[in-house]
N, C-alpha and C positions, 0 to 999 in steps of 0.2 A: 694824360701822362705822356711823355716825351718818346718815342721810340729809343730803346738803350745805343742799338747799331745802329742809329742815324745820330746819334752824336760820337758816338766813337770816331765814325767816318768823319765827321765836320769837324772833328781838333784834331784828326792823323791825316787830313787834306795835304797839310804841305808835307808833311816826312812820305807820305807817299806820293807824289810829285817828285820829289826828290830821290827819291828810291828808283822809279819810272826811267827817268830822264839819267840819272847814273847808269838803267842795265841797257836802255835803251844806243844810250853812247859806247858803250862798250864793247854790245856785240855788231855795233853797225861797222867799230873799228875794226873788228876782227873778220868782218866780211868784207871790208875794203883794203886791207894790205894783206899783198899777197905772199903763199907761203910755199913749201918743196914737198913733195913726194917722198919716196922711200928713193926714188931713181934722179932726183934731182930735177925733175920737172915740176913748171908753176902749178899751184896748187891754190884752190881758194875755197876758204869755208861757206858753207850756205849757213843762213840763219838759223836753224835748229842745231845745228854744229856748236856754233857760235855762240846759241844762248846756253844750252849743254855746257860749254866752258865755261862760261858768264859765271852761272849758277854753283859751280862747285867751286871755282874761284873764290867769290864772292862770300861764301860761307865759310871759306877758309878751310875748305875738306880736302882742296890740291890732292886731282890725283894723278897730273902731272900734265908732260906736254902731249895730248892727243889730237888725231890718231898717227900725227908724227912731229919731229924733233920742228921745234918753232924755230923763223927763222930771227934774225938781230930785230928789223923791226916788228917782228911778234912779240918778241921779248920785251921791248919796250914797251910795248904798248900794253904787255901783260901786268908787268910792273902800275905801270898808268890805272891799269883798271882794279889791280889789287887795293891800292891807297883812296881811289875812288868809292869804289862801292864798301870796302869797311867802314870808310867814315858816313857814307851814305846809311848803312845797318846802325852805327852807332847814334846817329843825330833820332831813327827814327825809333830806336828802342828806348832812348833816353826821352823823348815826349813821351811814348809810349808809359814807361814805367813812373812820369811825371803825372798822367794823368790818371793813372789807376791809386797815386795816393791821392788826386783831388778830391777835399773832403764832399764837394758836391756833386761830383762823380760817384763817388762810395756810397753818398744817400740816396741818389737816384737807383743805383745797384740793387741797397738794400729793402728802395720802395717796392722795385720791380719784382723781387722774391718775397717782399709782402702780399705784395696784389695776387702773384698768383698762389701763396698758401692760402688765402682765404676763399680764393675762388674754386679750392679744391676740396674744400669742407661741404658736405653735402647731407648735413644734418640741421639741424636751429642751431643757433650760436649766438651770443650775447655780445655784443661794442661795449667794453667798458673805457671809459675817458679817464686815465689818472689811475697808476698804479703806484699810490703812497699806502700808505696803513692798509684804509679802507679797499682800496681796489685790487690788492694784495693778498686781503683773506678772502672777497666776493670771490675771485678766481679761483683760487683753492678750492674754494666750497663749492662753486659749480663743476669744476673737474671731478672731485669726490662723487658731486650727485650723476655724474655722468652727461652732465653741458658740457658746450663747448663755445668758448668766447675769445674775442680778438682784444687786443689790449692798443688804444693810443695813450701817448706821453710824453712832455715836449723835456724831460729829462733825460739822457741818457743813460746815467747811470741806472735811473727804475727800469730801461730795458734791456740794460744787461743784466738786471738781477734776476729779470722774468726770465732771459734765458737760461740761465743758471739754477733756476727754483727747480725742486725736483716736484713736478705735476705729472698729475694721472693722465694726462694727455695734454697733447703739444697746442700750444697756443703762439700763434702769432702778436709779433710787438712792433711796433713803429715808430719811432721818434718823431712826433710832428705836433704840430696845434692840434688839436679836438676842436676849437673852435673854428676851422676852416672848415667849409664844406666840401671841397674836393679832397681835403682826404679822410672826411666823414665815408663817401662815397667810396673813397680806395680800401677803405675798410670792412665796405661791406652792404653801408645802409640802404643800397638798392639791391641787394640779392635778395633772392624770394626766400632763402631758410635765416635769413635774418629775423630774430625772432624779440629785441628788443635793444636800446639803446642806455646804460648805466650812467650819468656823465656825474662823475663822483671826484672830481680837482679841487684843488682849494678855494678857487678863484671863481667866486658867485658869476662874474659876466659870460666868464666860458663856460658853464654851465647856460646860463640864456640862451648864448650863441647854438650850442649845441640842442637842450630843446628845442628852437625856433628852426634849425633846421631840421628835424626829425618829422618836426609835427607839420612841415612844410612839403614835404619830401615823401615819409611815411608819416601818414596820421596815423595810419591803423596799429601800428609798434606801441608796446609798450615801452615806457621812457618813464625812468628815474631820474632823480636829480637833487643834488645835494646845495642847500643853502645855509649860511650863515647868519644873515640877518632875519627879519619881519618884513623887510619891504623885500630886498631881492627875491624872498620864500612866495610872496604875494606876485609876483612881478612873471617868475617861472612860475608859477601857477595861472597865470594869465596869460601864458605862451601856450600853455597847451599840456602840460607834463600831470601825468597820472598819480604821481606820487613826489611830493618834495619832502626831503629828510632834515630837518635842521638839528644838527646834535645838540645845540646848547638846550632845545625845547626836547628831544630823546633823553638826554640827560636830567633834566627836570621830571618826566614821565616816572622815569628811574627810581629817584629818590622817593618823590613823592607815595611811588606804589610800595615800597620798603617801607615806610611811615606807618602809612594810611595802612596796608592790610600786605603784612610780611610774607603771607601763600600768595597775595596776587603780585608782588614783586617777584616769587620763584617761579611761578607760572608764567609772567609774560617774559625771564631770562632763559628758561625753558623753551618758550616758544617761538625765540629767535633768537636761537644757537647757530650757530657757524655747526657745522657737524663735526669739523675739528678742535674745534675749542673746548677746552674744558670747564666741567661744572661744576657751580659755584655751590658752595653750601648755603645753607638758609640763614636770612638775617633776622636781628629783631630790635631795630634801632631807639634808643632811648626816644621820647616824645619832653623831655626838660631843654636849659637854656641851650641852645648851641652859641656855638663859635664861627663866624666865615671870614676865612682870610683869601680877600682878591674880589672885590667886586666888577668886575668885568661882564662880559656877556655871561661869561658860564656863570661865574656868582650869582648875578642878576638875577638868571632863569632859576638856580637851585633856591632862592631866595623868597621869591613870589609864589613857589612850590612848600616850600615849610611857611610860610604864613598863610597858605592856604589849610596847613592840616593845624593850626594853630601855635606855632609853633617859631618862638624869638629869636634872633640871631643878634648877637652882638657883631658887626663888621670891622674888618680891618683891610686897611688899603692903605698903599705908599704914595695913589698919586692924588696930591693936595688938589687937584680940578675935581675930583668928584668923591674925595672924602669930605670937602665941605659941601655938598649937598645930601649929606646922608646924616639925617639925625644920630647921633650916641654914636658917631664911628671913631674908632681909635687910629691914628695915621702912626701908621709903619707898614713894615712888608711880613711881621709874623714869625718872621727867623729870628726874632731875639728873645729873648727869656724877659725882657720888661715890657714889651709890648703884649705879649700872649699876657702878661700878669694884671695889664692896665685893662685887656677884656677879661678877665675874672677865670682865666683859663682852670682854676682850681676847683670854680662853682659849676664850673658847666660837663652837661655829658656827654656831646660830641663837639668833634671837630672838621673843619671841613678846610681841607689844603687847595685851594680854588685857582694857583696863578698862572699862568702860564711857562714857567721853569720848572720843570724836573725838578732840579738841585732843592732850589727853593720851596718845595713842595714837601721833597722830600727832611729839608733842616726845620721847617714847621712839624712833621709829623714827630722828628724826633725831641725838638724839642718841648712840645704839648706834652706828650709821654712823663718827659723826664718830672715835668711837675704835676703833673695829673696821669699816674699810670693805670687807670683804670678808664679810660678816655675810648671813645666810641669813635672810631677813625676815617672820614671818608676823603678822598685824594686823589685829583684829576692827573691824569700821565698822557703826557703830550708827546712824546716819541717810545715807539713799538719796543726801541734799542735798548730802552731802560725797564726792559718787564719782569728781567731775574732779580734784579735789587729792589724793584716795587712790592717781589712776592716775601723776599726776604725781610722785608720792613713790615709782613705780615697787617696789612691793611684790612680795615673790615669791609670796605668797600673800593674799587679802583674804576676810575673813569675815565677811559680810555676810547677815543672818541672814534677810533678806528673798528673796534669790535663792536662798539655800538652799532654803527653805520652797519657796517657788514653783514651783523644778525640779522639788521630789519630788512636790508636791500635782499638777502639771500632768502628770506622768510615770503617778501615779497612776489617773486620770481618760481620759488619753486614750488607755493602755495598761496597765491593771491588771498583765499579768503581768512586769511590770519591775519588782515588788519581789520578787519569788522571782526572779528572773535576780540581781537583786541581792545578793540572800541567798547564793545558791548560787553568785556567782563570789568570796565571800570566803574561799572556801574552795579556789581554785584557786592556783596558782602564780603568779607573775609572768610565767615565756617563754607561759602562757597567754594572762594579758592581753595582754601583747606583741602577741604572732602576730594576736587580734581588732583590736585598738587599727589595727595596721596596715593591716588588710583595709578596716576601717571607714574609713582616712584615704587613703588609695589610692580608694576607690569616693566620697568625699565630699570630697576637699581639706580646706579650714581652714573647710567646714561642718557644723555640726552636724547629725547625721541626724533625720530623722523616725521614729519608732515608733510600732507599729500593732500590733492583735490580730485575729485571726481567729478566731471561736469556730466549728466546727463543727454545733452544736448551734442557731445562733443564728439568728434569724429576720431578722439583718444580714446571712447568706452565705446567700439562700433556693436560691441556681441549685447553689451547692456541697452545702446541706447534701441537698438531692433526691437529688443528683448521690449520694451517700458512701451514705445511707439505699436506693438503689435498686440497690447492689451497684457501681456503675459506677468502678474503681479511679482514683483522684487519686495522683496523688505528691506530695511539697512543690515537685519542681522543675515539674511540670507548673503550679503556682500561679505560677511565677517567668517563664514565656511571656508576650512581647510581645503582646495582644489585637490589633496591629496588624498582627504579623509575629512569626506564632509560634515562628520560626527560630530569634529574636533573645530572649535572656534580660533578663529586668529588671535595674536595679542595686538587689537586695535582699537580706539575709542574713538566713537564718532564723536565732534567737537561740537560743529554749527552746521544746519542745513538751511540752505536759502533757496525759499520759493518765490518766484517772482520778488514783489519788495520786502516779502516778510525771513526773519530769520529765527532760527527755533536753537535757542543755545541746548547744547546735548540733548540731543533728537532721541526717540526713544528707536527700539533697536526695530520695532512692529510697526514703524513705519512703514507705510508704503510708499516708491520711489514713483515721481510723474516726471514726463516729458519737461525739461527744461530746469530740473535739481541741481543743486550742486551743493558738494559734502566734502566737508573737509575731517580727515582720521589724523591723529597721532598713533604713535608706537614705531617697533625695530622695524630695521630693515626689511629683515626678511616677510613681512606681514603684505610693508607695500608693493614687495616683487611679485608676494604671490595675487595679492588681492586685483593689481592693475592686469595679471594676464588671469583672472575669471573676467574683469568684464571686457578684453578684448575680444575673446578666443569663443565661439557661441560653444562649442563642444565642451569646455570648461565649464561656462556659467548652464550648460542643459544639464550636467555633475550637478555641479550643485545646488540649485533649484530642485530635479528629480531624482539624484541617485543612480541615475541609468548614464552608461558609461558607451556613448556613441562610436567612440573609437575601440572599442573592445567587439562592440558587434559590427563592425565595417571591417574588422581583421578576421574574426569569425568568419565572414560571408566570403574573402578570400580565402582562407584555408578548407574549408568543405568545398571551393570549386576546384 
């Protein structure tokens, strides 16, 4: 990065030359014509005299003729140097103030007060690439969790908005490419509390770009990254990225767990909640004809997702290239009242608003309604901007691909073992889901819980992992004791415990914990504040393991001395 005051210097070169060479001439004249005394004797200034006059001159502060009356040619010459050096002050204030609106001036400004907020962060911190929907709520939600992350963005307007967002703590924003790697680096990706790399833009290549630098750079970083297609998904997964998100396949996930088994669709929207987002009630979506207007990418994926659970879509699409390759499709765009009639919109019991326009999305839903009001509703919303009229149109389901993204990416980050919980409960039944669904909403009401991991191995449980390493038995329920009142159990449920390659969906609580565990809990807050300082704190988890209160008898043994 450029030194700031080494360009400043390099384009104020000539007005300071010019500046120079005006005082320089001024007071050399004022030491060469000679002037009078108070007695009328020759008189001549020395140079410190001289530039002492220069200088108040010059600024136009005149505090007159010192330290006596000038003589004719003082006068002129004073004259002379007044008209000189003002326009000397004026030429160099006016590049001056020219070059402080140079917009390439002002970015390099702004890089420079990036680089060093971030280098002043001295905790883990998150690089997200793209603050639209998606990288909008991830931020939020890591500030709530108490991360802290840097935001690039080659719009300006997303980072003014970041600076104006009211967050829990201050995040640095930058207007630049993400996919450069210099100012991947000004952002952070070589500092040692860099703790992972988000790259969540629209734009599948700069996602590449930015994996392949991460994983080039930092292998060891976790790296998200968001894809659109099957090939780009395949492509940044062959870069090196731990996790790629493709929403149209998210949104497929989606429906299909809504279908197939209604607790396992509230349980995996449960368990990748944004913390600020609110929660959804529980669905229970017709399994008769559906309707899908828009076969696009998103159609597509929701498409091969209901014929997977059995389940017919009559299609509608406007654009004749690929309404004629879809058997029984009706061409239109679904906004007309004779089009929804030509796909049987009366016989069917959902509907799906799939296209890529808000408007359009939203004139489908109303007018499916108007002829089928008893109509099972689902409705892709493509800008954040339109979420008070989406809730207003009272949808049964909204697919919004930013809160999608966000859940998972935040879910991921601040409990990696919530995609293998996830994984592995598509595979369970529905009286499954149920039975958790309800434990969950019983111990949290209509809040969404917090999730948390526990690595045994990891230098984040130092008191537990001593505690596991020095033979001393843990159980999982012995983790779930009040540190205040070990009597008293936390509101926590253990999820999944992974031993080496095997993993035990909801562990029983008589487990005993070995070297090298890792557990992931749901429940409130307050469960995981307290539970994470028993296993840092060995005085905590000696509580609650044996009931003996180490710090009560270390205050004892001070007060008897």
């Amino acid at each position: 990065m450029p030194n700031i005051a080494f360009v400043l210097l390099r384009r104020m070169q000539a007005p300071l030359i010019v500046l120079i060479l005006a005082y320089a001439t001024a007071v050399l004249g004022f030491v060469l014509i000679p002037g009078q005394d108070a007695q009328g004797a020759p008189w001549r200034m020395g140079f410190f005299h001289a530039f002492y006059v220069v200088s108040y001159t010059a600024t136009t502060i005149g505090f007159g003729e010192l330290p006596y009356p000038f003589t004719e040619p003082q006068r002129f010459w004073m004259i002379a140097t007044v008209y000189l050096t003002v326009v000397a002050w004026m030429y160099a204030i006016g590049v001056l103030f020219s070059l402080v609106q140079d917009p390439a001036f002002r970015a390099l400004v702004k890089q420079m007060a990036f680089s060093r907020a971030v280098r002043r962060i001295v905790e883990p911190f998150y690089i997200v690439c793209g603050y639209g929907d998606t990288g909008s709520s991830v931020v939020r939600g890591l500030t709530e969790a108490g991360l802290r992350a840097v935001v690039l963005d080659m719009n300006p307007d997303r980072i003014n908005a970041l600076q104006l967002d009211d967050l829990r703590s201050p995040v640095p924003g930058l207007c630049a490419d993400a996919g450069r790697p210099d100012n991947l680096v000004t952002a952070g990706l070589k500092n040692r509390y860099c703790a992972g790399i988000l790259a969540l833009t629209n734009v599948d290549q700069t996602n590449l770009q930015v994996t392949i630098t991460s994983k080039l750079l930092r292998p060891e970083l976790l790296t998200i990254a968001r894809a659109h297609t099957a090939d780009s998904s395949e492509n940044i997964r062959s870069a090196g990225a731990d996790h790629v998100l493709n929403p149209f396949a998210l949104s497929a996930r989606i429906v299909g767990n809504a279908v197939h088994a209604p607790s396992l669709y509230a349980l995996d929207e449960r368990m990748t909640s944004v913390p600020h987002e609110p929660w959804s009630p529980p669905l229970n979506p017709p399994r008769g004809q559906w309707v899908l207007c828009g076969y696009g990418r998103f159609g597509q994926a929701l498409h091969q997702a209901l014929l997977g659970e059995g389940i017919q879509c009559t299609i509608v699409e406007a654009d004749t290239r690929i309404a004629e390759h879809v058997p029984g499709c009706v061409l239109g765009r679904g906004t007309e009242a004779d089009t929804l009639q030509q796909a049987n919109i009366r016989g069917a019991q959902a509907i799906i608003a799939g296209t890529d326009n808000d408007a359009n999305n939203l004139s489908i839903v109303i007018n499916a309604r108007a002829l089928n009001p008893n109509i099972f509703v689902v409705a892709r919303q493509v800008h954040r901007d339109n979420e008070e009229i989406f809730q207003k149109a009272k949808i049964s389901l909204v697919m919004q691909f930013g809160n999608i993204l966000a859940g998972e990416v935040f879910s991921i980050v601040t409990s990696p073992l919530i995609v293998d919980f996830l994984r592995l409960s598509q595979h369970k039944e529905e009286s499954w889901a149920s039975e958790l669904r309800l434990r969950i909403r019983n111990m949290m009401g209509e809040q969404n819980p917090d999730r948390w991991s526990i690595d045994v191995r990891s230098n984040t449980a130092p008191a537990l992992s001593l505690a596991v390493t020095a033979g001393v038995p843990v159980s999982i329920g012995d983790l779930r004791r009040d540190p205040t009142q070990r009597e008293q159990l936390l509101d926590a449920i253990p999820l999944l415990l992974k031993r080496g390659e095997e993993f035990r969906m909801l562990p029983k609580e008589a487990e005993v914990l070995q070297k090298g565990d890792q557990l992931l809990f749901c429940g409130p807050k307050r469960s995981r504040t307290r539970m994470l300082g028993t296993i840092r704190n060995p005085n905590t988890l000696h509580y609650v393991l044996t009931g003996e209160d180490r710090t009560s008898r270390f205050l004892d043994k001070i007060a008897v001395r």
